[in-house]
C-alpha positions, 0 to 999 in steps of 0.5 A: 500500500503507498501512502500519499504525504500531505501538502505540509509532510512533504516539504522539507523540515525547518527545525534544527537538528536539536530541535528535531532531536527534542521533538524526537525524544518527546514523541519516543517517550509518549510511544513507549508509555503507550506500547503497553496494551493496557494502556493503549485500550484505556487512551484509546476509550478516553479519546471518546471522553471522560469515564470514571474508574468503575466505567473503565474497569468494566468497558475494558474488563480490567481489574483492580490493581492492574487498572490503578497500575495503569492510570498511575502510568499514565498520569506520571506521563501527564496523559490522563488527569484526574477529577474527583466527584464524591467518592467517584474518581473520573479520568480523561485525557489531557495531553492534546498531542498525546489525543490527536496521536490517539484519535489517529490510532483509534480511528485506524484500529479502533473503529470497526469496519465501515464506520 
C-alpha cells in the first residue's frame, strides 16, 4: 500500500537538528508509555471522553490493581488527569498531542469496519 504525504509532510523540515532531536525524544517517550496494551485500550476509550474508574474497569474488563497500575502510568506521563466527584474518581485525557496521536490510532484500529 503507498501512502500519499500531505501538502505540509512533504516539504522539507525547518527545525534544527536539536530541535528535531527534542521533538524526537518527546514523541519516543509518549510511544513507549503507550506500547503497553493496557494502556493503549484505556487512551484509546478516553479519546471518546471522560469515564470514571468503575466505567473503565468494566468497558475494558480490567481489574483492580492492574487498572490503578495503569492510570498511575499514565498520569506520571501527564496523559490522563484526574477529577474527583464524591467518592467517584473520573479520568480523561489531557495531553492534546498525546489525543490527536490517539484519535489517529483509534480511528485506524479502533473503529470497526465501515464506520
Amino acid at each position: 500500500m503507498v501512502m500519499a504525504l500531505d501538502q505540509d509532510a512533504s516539504k522539507p523540515s525547518s527545525m534544527t537538528p536539536q530541535d528535531m532531536a527534542a521533538r524526537a525524544a518527546e514523541v519516543s517517550g509518549l510511544l513507549k508509555t503507550l506500547a503497553h496494551p493496557a494502556r493503549l485500550m484505556l487512551v484509546c476509550t478516553l479519546v471518546e471522553g471522560e469515564h470514571s474508574v468503575s466505567e473503565l474497569e468494566a468497558k475494558l474488563d480490567l481489574h483492580q490493581p492492574h487498572l490503578s497500575q495503569q492510570l498511575t502510568v499514565l498520569r506520571e506521563a501527564n496523559i490522563v488527569i484526574t477529577r474527583r466527584e464524591g467518592k467517584q474518581i473520573f479520568y480523561s485525557l489531557t495531553e492534546e498531542k498525546a489525543a490527536q496521536l490517539v484519535a489517529a490510532l483509534y480511528t485506524i484500529f479502533c473503529k470497526e469496519e465501515g464506520q
